[in-house]
C-alpha positions as CSV (number, residue, x, y, z in Angstrom):
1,X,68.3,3.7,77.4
2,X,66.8,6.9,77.1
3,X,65.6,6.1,73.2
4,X,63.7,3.2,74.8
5,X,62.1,6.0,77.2
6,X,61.5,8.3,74.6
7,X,60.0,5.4,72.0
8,X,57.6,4.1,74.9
9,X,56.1,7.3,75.3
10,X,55.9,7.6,72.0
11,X,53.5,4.9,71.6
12,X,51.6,5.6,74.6
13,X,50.8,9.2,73.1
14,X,49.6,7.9,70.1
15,X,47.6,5.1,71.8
16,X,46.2,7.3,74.1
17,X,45.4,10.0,71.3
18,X,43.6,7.2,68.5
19,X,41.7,5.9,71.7
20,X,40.9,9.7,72.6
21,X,39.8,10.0,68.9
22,X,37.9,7.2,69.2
23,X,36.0,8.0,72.2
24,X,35.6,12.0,71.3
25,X,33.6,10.9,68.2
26,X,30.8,8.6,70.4
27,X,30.0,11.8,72.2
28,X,26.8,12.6,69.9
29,X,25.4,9.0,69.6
30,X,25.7,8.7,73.7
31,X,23.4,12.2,73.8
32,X,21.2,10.5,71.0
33,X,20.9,6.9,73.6
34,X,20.3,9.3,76.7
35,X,17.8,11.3,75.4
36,X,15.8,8.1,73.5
37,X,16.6,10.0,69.8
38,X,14.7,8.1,67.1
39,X,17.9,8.4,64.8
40,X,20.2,7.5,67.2
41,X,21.8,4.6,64.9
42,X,22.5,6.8,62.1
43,X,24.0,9.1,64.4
44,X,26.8,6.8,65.5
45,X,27.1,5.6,61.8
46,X,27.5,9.3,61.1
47,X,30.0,9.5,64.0
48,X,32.4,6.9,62.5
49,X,32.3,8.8,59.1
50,X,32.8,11.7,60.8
51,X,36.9,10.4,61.4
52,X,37.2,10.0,57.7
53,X,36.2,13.6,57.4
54,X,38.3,14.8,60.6
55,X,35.5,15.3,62.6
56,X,34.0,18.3,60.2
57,X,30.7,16.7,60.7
58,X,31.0,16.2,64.1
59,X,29.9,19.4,65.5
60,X,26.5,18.6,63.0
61,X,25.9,15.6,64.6
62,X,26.1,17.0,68.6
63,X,23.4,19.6,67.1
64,X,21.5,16.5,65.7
65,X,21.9,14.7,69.0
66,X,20.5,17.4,71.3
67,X,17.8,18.5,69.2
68,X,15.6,15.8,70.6
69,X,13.9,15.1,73.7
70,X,11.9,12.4,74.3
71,X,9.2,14.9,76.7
72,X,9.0,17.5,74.0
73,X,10.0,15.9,71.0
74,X,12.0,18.2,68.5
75,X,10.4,21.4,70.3
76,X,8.6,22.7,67.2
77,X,5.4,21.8,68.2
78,X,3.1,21.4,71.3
79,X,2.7,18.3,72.8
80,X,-0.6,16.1,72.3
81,X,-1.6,17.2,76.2
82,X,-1.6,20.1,76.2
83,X,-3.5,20.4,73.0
84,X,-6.3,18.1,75.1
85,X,-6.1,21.1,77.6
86,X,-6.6,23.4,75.5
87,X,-9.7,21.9,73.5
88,X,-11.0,21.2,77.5
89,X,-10.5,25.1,78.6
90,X,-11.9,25.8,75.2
91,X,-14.8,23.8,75.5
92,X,-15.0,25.9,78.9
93,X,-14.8,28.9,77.5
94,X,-17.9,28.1,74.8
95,X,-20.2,27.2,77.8
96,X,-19.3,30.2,79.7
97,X,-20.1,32.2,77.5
98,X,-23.6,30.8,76.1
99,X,-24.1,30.5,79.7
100,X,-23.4,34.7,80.4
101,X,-25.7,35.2,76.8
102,X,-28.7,33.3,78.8
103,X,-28.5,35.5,81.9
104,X,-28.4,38.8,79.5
105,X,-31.2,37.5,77.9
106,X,-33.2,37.2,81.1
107,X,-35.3,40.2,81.5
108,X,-34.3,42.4,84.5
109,X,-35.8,42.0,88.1
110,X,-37.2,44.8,89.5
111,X,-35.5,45.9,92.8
112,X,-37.3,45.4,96.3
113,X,-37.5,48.4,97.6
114,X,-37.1,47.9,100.9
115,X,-36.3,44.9,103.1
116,X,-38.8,42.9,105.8
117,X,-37.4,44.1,109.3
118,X,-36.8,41.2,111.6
119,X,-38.6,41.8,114.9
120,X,-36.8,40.6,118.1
């Protein structure tokens, strides 16, 4: 009776460890569908080659996976709006500054001496 026992939990260790296998290696392409990767199909194809190779790409492919995000993109550049903000406060800047080059130009107005007293 107790080599029945011992053969059913047998099997249900192994099931349980192929399906943990299994689900372990979808851990990257789910990061890739959350964060809207472009690549997120070659991911999970990269995923299920990855238990050929005993997971030694996997770790790869969870850096691949986080890498992106769809607000900032792959984080090596700035995104398009704040580039319009910056051309804006630029454009700012340039008018400022031709405007402060006007007033220097402006020839000096000579001081009032002394101010009208108000009479009561």
């Amino acid at each position: 009776m107790l080599d029945y026992v011992a053969l059913g939990i047998l099997f249900f260790v192994g099931i349980v460890l192929f399906y943990g296998v299994i689900a372990i290696h979808d851990i990257p392409y789910e990061i890739a569908v959350h964060r809207n990767h472009p690549q997120q199909d070659a991911i999970h194809v990269a995923g299920w080659i990855s238990l050929f190779t005993l997971h030694a790409i996997w770790p790869f492919l969870w850096i691949w996976a986080t890498l992106y995000r769809e607000d900032r993109g792959w984080g090596f550049s700035s995104p398009p709006a704040e580039d319009e903000r910056l051309h804006a406060l630029e454009q700012q800047l340039g008018d400022l500054q031709a405007r402060l080059a006007q007033l220097e130009a402006m020839p000096a107005a000579e001081p009032v001496s002394e101010l009208p007293r108000r009479e009561d």
